[in-house]
PAPADREN-276126 format. One line per 3 residues: number of its first residue (from 1); for each residue x, y, z of N, C-alpha, C, O. Coordinates in pm, 1 decimal, decimal comma. Each point is the difference from the previous one (the first is absolute). Example, Ala and Ser with C-alpha at 12.3 -4.5 7.8 and 13.67 -1.06 7.14 Angstrom:
REM residues 2
1 = 1319,0:-569,0:780,0:-89,0:119,0:0,0:90,0:120,0:0,0:103,6:-1,9:66,5 | -138,6:106,9:-138,5:82,0:119,0:6,0:-77,0:109,0:73,0:50,9:110,8:16,9 $
//
This chain:
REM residues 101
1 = -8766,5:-2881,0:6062,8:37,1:32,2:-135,9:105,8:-96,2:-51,6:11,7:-7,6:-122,3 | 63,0:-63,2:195,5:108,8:-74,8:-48,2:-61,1:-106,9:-4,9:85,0:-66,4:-59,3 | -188,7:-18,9:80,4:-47,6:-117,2:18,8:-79,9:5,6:-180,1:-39,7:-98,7:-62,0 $
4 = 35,7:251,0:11,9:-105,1:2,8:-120,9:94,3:-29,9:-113,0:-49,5:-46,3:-102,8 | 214,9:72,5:110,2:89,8:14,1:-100,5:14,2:-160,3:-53,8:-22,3:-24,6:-118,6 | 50,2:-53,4:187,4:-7,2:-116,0:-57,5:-129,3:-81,4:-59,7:7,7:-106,9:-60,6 $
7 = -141,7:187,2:93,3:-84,1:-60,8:-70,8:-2,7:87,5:-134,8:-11,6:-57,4:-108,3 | 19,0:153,1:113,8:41,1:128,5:-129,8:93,7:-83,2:-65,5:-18,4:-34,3:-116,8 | 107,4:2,4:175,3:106,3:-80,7:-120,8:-66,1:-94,6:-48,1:-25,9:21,6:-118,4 $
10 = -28,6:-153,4:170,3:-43,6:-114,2:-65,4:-105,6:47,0:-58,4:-7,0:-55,4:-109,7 | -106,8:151,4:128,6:-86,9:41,1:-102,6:12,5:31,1:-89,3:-57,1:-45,6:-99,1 | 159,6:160,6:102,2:13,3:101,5:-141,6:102,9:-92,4:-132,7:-21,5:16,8:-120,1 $
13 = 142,1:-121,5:180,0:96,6:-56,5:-36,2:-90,9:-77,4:-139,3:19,7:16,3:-120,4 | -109,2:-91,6:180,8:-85,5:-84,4:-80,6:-45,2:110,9:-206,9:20,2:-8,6:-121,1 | -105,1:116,7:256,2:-71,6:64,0:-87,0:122,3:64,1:-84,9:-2,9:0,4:-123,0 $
16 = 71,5:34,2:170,6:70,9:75,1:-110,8:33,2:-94,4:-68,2:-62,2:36,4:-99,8 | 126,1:-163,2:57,3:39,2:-46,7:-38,1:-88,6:-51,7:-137,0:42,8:-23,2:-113,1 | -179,9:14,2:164,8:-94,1:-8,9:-84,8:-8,5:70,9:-120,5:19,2:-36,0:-116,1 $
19 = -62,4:179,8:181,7:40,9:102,3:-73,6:100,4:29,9:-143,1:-36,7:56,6:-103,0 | 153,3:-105,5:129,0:84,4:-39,0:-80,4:32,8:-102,4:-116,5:57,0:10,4:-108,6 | -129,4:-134,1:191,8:-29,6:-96,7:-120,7:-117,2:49,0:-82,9:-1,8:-23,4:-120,9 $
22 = -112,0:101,1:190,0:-136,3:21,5:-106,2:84,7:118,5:-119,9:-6,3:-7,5:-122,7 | 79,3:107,8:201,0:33,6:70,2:-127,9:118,6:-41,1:-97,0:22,1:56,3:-107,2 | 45,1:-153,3:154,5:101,8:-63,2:-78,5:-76,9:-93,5:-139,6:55,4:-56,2:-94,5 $
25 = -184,2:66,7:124,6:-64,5:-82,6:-108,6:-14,9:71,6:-163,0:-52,6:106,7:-31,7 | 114,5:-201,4:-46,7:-1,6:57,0:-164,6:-131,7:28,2:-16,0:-69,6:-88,4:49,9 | -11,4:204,1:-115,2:-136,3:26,1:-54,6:-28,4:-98,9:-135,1:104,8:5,6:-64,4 $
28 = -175,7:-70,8:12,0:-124,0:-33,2:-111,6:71,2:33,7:-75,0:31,7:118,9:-5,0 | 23,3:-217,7:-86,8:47,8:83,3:-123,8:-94,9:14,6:-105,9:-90,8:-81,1:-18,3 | 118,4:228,8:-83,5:-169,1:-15,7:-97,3:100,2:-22,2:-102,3:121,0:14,7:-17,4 $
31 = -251,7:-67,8:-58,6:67,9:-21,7:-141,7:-76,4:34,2:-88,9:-115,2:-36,9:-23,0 | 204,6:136,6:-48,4:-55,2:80,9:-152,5:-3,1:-68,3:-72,6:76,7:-96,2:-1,4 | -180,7:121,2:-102,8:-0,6:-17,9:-137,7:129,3:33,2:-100,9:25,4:120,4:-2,0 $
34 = 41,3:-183,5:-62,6:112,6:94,2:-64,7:-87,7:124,7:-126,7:-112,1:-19,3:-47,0 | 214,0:156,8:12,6:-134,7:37,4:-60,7:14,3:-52,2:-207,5:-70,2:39,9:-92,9 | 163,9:-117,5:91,8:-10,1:-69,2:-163,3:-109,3:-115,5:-5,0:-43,4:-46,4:-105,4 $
37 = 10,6:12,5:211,9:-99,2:-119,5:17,3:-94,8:33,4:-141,2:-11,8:113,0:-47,3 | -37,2:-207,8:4,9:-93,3:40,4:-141,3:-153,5:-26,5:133,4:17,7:-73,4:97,3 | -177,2:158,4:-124,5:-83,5:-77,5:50,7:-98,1:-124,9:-65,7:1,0:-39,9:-116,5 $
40 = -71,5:0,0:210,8:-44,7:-161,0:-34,1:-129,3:52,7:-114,8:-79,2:80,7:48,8 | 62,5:-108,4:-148,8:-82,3:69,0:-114,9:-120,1:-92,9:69,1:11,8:-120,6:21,7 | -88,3:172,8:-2,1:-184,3:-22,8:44,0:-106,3:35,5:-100,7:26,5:108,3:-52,3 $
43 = -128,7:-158,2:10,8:-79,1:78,5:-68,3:-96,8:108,4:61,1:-20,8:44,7:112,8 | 1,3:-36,3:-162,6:-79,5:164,5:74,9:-156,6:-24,3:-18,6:-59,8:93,5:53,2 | 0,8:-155,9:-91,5:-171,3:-27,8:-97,6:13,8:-179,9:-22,2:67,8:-66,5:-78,3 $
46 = -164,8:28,7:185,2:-13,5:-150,2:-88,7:-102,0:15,2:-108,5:-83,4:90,5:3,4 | 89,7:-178,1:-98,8:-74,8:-6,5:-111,5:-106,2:-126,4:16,3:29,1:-113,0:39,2 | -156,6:160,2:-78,5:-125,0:-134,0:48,4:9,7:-39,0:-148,3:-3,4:85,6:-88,5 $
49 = 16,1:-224,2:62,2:-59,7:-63,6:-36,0:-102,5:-37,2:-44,5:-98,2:64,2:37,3 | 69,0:-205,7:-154,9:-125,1:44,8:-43,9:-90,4:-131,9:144,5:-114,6:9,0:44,0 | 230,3:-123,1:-5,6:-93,6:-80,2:117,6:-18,1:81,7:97,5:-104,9:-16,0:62,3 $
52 = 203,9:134,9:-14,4:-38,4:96,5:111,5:-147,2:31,6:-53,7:-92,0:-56,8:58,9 | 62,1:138,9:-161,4:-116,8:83,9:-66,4:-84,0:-74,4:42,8:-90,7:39,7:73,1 | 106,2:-174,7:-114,4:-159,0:-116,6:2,5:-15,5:-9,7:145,7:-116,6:2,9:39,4 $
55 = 223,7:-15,6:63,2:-32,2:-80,4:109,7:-60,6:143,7:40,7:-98,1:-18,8:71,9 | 127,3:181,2:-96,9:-41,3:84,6:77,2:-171,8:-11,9:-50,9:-94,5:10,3:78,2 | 84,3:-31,8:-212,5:-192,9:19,0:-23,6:-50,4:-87,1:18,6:-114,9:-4,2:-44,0 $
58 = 177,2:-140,6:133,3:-33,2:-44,2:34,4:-51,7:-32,8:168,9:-48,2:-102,3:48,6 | 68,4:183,9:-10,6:60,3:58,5:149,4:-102,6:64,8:47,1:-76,0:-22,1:94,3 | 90,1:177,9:-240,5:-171,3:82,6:27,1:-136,8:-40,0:-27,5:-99,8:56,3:44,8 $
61 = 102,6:-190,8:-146,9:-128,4:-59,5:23,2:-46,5:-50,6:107,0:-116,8:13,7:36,5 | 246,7:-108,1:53,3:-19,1:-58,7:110,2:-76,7:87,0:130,2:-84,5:-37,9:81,1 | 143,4:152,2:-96,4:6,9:114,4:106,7:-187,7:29,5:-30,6:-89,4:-32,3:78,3 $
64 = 75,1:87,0:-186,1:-144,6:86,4:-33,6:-118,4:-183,9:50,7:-114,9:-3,4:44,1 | 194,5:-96,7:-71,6:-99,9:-86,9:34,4:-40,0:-10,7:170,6:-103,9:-8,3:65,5 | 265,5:14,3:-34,6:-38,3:54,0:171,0:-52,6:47,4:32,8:-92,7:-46,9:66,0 $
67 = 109,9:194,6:-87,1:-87,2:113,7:-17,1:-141,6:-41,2:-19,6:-68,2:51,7:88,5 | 8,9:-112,4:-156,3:-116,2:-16,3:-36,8:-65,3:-78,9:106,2:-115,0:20,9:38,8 | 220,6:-144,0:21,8:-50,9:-88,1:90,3:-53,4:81,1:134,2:-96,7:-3,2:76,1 $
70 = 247,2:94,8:-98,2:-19,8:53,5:174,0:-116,6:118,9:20,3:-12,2:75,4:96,5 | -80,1:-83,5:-233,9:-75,4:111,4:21,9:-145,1:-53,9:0,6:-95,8:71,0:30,5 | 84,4:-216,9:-70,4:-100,5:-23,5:-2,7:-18,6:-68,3:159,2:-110,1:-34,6:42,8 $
73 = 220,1:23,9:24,5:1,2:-57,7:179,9:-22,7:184,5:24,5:-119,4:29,4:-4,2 | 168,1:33,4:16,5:-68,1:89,9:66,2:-154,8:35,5:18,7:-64,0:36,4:98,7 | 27,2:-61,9:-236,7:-153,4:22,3:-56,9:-51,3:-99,3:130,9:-73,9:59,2:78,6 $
76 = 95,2:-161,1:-55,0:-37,3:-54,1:45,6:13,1:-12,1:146,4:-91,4:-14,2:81,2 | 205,4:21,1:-61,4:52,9:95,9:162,0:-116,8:94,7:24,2:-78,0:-12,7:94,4 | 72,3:99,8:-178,1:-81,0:99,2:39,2:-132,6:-51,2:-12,4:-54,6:-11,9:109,7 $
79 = -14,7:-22,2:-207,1:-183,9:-91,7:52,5:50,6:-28,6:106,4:1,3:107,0:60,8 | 52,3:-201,0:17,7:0,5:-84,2:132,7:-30,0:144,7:95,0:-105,1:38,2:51,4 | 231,4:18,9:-51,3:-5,5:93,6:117,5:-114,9:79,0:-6,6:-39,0:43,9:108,2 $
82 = -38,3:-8,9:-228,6:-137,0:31,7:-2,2:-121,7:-89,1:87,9:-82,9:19,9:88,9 | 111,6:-84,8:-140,6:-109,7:-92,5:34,9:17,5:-50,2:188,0:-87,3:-17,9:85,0 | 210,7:9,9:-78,4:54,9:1,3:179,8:-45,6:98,7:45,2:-57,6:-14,0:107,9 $
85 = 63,1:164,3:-172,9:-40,6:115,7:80,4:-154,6:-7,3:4,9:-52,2:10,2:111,0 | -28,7:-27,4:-223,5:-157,8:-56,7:42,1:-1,7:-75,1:108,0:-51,7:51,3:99,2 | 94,2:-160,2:-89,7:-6,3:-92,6:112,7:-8,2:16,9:79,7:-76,5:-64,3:72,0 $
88 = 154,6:169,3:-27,0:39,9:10,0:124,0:-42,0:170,7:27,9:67,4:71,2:74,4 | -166,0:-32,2:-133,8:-87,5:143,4:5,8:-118,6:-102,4:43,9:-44,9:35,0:109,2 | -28,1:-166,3:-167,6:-88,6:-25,6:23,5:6,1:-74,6:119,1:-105,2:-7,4:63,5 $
91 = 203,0:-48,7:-19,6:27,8:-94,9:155,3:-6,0:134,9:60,1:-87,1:-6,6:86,8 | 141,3:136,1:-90,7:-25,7:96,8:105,4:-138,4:66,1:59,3:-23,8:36,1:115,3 | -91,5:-30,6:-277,0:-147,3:-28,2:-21,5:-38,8:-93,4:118,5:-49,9:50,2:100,7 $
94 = 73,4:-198,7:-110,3:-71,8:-121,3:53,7:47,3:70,1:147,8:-98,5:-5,7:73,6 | 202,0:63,6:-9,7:23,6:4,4:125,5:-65,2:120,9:85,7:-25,6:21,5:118,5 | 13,1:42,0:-235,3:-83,4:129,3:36,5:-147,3:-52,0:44,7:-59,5:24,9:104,9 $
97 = 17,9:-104,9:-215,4:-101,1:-30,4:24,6:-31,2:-114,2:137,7:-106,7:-25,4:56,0 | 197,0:-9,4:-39,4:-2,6:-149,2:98,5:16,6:71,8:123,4:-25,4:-56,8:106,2 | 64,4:172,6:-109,1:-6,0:31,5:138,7:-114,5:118,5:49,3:-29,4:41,1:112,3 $
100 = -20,9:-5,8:-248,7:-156,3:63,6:20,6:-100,1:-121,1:80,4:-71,1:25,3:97,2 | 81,2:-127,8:-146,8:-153,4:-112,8:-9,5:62,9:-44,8:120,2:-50,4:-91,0:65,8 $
//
């Protein structure tokens, strides 16, 4: 037991000491707003314009023309995958048959 006291001292000596500097530390200071401060005036509603107006109907023509593009690739997406699913109903035909004969 006497051989443990001097390592108890050099252990604990350290740590406590630690201890002391972490709570000796000043906290974060905050900082308020004062309350006479005036606030920063923002508008509340932007207002469009008449080049906003144009560039927007110009925007939804663009869009409905998309629209139009991307519907006539589907149309066509879809024939293909039609016509793939024949294909390949009638290659299942030829194998049926190829392994009758």
């Amino acid at each position: 037991m006497n051989n443990l006291r001097p390592l108890l001292a050099v252990l604990l000596i350290p740590a406590a000491s630690l201890n002391l500097t972490v709570k000796a530390q000043a906290p974060t200071p905050i900082i308020v707003q004062a309350a006479g401060a005036a606030p920063i005036a923002t508008s509340s509603k932007p207002t469009m314009t008449v080049a906003d107006n144009q560039s927007a109907s110009q925007a939804i023509t663009l869009l409905e023309k998309l629209k139009a593009a991307n519907e006539e690739v589907l149309a066509k997406q879809k024939a293909t995958l039609e016509r793939l699913d024949e294909l390949q109903q009638n290659a299942e035909q030829l194998k049926i048959f190829a392994n009758r004969g």
